[in-house]
C-alpha positions as CSV (number, residue, x, y, z in Angstrom):
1,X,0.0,0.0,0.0
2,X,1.4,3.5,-1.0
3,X,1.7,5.8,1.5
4,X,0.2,9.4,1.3
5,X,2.0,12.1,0.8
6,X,3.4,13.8,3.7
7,X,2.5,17.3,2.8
8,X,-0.6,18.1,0.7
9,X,-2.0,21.3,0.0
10,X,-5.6,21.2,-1.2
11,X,-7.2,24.3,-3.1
12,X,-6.0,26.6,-0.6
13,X,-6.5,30.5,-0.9
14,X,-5.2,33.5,1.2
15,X,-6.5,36.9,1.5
16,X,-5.6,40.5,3.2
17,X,-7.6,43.3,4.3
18,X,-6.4,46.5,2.7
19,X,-7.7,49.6,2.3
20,X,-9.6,48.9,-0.8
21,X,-11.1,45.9,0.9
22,X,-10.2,42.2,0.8
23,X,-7.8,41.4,-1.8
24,X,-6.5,37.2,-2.9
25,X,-3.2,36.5,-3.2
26,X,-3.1,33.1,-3.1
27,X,-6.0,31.7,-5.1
28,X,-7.2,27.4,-5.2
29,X,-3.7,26.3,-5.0
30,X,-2.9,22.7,-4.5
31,X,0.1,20.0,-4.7
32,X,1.7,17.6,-2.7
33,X,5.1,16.7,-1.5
34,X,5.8,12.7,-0.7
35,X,8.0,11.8,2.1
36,X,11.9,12.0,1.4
37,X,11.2,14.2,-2.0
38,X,12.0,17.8,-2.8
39,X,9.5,20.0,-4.3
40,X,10.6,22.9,-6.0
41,X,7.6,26.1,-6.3
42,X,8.8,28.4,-8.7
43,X,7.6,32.0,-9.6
44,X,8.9,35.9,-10.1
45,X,8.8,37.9,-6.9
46,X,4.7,39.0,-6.3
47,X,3.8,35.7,-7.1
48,X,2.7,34.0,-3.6
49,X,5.2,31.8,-3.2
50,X,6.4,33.4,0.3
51,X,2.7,33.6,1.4
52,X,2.3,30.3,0.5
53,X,5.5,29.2,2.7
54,X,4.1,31.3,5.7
55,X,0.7,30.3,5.4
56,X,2.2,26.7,5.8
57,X,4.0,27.8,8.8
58,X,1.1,30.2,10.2
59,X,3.1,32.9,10.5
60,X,1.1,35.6,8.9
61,X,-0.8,37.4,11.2
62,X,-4.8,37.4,11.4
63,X,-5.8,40.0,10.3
64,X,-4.8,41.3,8.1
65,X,-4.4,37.8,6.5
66,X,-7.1,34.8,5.8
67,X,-7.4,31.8,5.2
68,X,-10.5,32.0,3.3
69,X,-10.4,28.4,1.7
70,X,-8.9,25.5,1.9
71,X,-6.6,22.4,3.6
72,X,-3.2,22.6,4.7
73,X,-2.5,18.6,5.6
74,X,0.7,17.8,7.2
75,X,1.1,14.3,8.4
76,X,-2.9,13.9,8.6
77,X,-3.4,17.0,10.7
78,X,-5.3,20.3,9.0
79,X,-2.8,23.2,10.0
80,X,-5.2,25.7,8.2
81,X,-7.7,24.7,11.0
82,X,-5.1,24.1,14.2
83,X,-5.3,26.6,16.7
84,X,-2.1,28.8,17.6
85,X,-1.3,26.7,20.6
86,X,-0.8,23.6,18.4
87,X,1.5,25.2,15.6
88,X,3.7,26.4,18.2
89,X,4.1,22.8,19.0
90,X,4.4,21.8,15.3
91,X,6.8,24.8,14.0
92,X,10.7,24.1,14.8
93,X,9.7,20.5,15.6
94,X,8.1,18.9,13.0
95,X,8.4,21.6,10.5
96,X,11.9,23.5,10.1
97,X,12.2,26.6,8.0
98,X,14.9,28.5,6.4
99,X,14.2,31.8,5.6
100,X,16.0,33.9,2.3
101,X,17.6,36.7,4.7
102,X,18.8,35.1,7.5
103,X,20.4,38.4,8.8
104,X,17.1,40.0,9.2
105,X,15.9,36.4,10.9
106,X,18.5,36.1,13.3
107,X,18.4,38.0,16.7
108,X,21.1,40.2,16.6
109,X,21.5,40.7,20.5
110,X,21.6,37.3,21.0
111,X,24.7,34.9,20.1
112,X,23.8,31.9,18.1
113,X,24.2,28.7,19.8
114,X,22.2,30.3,22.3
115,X,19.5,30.9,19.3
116,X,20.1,27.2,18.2
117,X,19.7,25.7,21.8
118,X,16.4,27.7,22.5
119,X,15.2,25.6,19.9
120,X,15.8,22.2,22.2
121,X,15.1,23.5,25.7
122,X,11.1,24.8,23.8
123,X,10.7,21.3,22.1
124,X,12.9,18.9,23.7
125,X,12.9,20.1,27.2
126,X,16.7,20.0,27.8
127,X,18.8,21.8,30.0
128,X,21.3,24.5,29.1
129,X,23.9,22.3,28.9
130,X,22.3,19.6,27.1
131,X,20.8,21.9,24.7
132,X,24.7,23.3,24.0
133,X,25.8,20.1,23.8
134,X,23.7,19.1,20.9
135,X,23.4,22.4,19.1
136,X,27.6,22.3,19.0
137,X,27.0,18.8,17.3
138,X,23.6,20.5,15.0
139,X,26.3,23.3,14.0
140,X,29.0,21.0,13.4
141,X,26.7,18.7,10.9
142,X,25.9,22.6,9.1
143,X,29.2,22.8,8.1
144,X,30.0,25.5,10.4
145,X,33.8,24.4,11.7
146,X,35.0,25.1,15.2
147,X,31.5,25.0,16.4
148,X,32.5,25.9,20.1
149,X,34.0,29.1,19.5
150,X,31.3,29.9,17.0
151,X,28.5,29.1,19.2
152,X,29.4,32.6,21.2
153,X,29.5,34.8,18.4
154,X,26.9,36.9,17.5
155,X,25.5,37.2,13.8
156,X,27.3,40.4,12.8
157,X,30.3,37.9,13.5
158,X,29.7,35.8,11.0
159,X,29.4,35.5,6.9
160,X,26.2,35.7,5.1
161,X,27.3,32.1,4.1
162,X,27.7,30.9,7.9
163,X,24.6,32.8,9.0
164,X,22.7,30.9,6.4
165,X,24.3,27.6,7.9
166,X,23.4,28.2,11.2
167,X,19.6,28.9,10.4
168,X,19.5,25.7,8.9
169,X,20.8,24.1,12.2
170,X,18.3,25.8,14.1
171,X,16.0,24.2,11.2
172,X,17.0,20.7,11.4
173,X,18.2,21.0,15.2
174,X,14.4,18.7,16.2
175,X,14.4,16.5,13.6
176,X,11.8,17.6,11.2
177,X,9.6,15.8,9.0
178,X,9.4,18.8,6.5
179,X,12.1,21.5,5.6
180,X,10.3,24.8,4.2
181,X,13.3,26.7,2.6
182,X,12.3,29.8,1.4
183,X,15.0,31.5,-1.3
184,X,18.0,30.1,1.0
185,X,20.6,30.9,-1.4
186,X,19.2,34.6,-2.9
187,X,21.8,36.8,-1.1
188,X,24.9,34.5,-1.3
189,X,27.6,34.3,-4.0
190,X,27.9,31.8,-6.5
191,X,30.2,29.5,-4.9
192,X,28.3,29.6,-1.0
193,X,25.1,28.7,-3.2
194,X,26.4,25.7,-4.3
195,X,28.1,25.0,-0.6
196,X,24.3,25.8,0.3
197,X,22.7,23.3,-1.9
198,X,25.0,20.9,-1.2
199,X,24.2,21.2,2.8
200,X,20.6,21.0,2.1
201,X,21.3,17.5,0.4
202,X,23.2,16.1,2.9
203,X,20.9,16.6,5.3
204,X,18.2,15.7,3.5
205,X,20.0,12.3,3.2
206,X,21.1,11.9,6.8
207,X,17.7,12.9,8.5
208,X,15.4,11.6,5.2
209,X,13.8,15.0,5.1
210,X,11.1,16.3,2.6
211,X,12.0,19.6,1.3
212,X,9.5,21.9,-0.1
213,X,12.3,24.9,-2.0
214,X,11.1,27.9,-2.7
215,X,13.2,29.7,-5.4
216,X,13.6,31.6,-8.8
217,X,16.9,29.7,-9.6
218,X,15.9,27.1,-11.8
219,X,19.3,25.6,-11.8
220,X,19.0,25.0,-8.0
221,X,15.4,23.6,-9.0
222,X,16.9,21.0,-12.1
223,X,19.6,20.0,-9.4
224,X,17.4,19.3,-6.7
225,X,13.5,18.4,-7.1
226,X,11.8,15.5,-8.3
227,X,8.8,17.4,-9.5
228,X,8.1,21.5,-9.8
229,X,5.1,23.8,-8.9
230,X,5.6,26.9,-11.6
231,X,2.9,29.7,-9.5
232,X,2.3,33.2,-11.3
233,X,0.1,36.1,-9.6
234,X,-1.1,33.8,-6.8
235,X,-2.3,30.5,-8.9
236,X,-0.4,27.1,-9.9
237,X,-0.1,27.4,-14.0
238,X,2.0,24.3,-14.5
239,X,3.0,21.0,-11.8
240,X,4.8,17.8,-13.4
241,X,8.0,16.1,-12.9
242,X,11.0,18.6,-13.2
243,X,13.1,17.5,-16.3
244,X,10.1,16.9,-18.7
245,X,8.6,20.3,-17.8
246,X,11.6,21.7,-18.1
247,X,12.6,19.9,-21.5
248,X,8.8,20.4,-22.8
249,X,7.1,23.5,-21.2
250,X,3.5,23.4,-21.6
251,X,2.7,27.1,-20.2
252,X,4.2,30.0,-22.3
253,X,5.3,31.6,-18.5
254,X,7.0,28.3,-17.7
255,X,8.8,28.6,-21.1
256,X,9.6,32.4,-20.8
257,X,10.9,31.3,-17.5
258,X,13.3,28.8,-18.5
259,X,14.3,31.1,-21.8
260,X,15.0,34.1,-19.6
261,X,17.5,32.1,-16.8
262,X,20.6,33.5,-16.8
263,X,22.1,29.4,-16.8
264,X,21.2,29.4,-20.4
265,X,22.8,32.6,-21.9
266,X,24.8,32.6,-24.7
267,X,28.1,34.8,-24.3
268,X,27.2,38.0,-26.0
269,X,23.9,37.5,-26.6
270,X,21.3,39.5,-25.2
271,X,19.7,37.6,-22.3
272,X,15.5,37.2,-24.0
273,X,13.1,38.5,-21.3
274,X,9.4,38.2,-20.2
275,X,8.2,41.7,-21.3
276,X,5.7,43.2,-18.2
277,X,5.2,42.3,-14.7
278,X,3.6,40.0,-12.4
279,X,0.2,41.7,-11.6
280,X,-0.3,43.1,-8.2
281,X,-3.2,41.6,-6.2
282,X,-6.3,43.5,-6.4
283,X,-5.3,44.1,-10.2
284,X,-5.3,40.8,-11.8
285,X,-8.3,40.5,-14.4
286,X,-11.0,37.5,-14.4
287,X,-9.3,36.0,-17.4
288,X,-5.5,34.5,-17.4
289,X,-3.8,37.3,-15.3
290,X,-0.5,36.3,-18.1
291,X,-2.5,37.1,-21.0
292,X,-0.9,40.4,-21.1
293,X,2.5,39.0,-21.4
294,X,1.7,35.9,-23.5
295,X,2.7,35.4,-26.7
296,X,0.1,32.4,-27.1
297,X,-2.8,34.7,-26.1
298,X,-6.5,34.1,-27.3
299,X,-9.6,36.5,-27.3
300,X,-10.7,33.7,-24.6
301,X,-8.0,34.1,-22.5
302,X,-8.5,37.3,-21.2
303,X,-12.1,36.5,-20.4
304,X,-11.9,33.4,-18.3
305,X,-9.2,31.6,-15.9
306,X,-7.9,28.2,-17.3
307,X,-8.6,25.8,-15.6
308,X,-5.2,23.4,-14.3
309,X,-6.2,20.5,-16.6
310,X,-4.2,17.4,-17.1
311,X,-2.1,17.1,-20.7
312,X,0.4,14.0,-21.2
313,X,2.5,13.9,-18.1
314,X,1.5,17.3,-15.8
315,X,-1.1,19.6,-15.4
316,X,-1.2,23.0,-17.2
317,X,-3.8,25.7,-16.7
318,X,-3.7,27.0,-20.3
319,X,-6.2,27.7,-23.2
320,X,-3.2,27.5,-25.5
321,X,-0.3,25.2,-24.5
322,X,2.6,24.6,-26.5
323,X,2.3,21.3,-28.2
């Protein structure tokens, strides 16, 4: 019997009060992540991906944000429906997350082993020095060498490359059963990336994590997921396997996408772009909210949303796909 999938998001849709009333920005989104596998969900900036991440986690505050529809089921629990007391319980522990900035997610007046063990004595129960003990070890398995003398230095001390290490020990530090990284390798140099990326697949191996990465690079997203979630202005366009959406784009965003990344310019060439931008929520019409950017574009598609229909081997939400 096949187990089901460890996370699954089921037609889920997020919403916040402004002043020109309630505005979507997530809208019916849906996927699932297995046990053990790495899901990559892909989009320009403004196009929910972040929400989605902190929806996961509960972290946006309410209000201004809602949940106005749908399932967030992690290991059989509904988190969309658990009450603040239980995701407490649930975030750091079962659920790790790494955010894009870790500078501006660190506590700066505190050093960070002290940040690491916190993690252990709210979840584990442990003593100071039990909780040291082990976040040395937690640091030391993040590639961060000479863990002891690191563990008394405060952020400002260390690299953007190091403070990205040591928010994945605090991360990993319980044990999860799911790693959220949001854009973990946006404000690092080329090489740290790949240092990065390499981490993240360690640890994925040693602890048998599922990884749900959150990212632009689609490079990091060839590398490292079995299947891909492409998202643009708050909806799912495209979801298959990685290598044939990425070999055979469906959608014309996925396919400006990959023609656009960097990783496949030609020296001295001018680098093709996606002409526009995403739409702001609260501005996105009732038809494809790409149609303005689309080369494919129909009369029908700027009169009615796709819906994300099955084609050979994924599902597109396109009135025109690319054969």
């Amino acid at each position: 019997m096949t187990p089901g999938p460890l996370l699954s998001v089921e037609g889920l849709s997020v919403a916040f009060n402004t002043e020109q009333g309630r505005v979507r920005v997530v809208e019916d989104l849906s996927f699932q992540l297995a046990a053990g596998e790495t899901l990559g969900l892909v989009g320009e900036s403004g196009c929910g991906k972040s929400v989605t991440a902190q929806t996961i986690m509960r972290l946006l505050p309410s209000p201004p944000s809602h949940i106005e529809a749908g399932r967030i089921m992690f290991e059989g629990e509904d988190l969309a429906a658990a009450p603040a007391s239980r995701m407490r319980k649930i975030r750091g522990d079962r659920i790790g997350m790494v955010f894009q900035e870790p500078m501006t997610s660190l506590n700066p007046t505190q050093r960070i082993g002290q940040q690491v063990a916190e993690v252990l004595r709210l979840h584990r129960g442990m003593n100071s020095s039990e909780a040291k003990g082990l976040a040395i070890s937690v640091l030391k398995k993040a590639g961060i060498g000479n863990a002891e003398r690191r563990f008394d230095q405060y952020p400002h001390e260390l690299s953007g490359g190091l403070r990205q290490r040591v928010m994945i020990a605090m991360a990993i530090v319980c044990g999860p059963r799911l790693l959220i990284a949001d854009e973990p390798t946006t404000a690092l140099d080329v090489t740290i990336q790949a240092q990065i990326i390499e981490l993240l697949k360690a640890v994925q191996k040693d602890l048998g994590l599922s990884i749900l990465l959150i990212t632009h690079d689609l490079g990091v997203v060839a590398e490292m997921c079995r299947n891909v979630v492409i998202m643009y202005a708050g909806r799912v366009v495209e979801r298959g396997p990685t290598n044939e959406t990425f070999q055979f784009p469906r959608h014309p965003y996925t396919a400006g996408l990959i023609n656009s990344s960097p990783r496949n310019a030609r020296k001295g060439e001018r680098l093709p772009t996606i002409p526009g931008l995403v739409p702001p929520p609260g501005m996105r019409s009732r038809g494809c909210s790409f149609a303005d950017r689309c080369p494919r574009v129909l009369e029908k598609c700027r009169s009615e949303f796709p819906p994300l229909a099955p084609l050979p081997g994924r599902l597109v939400a396109c009135w025109n796909p690319a054969p």
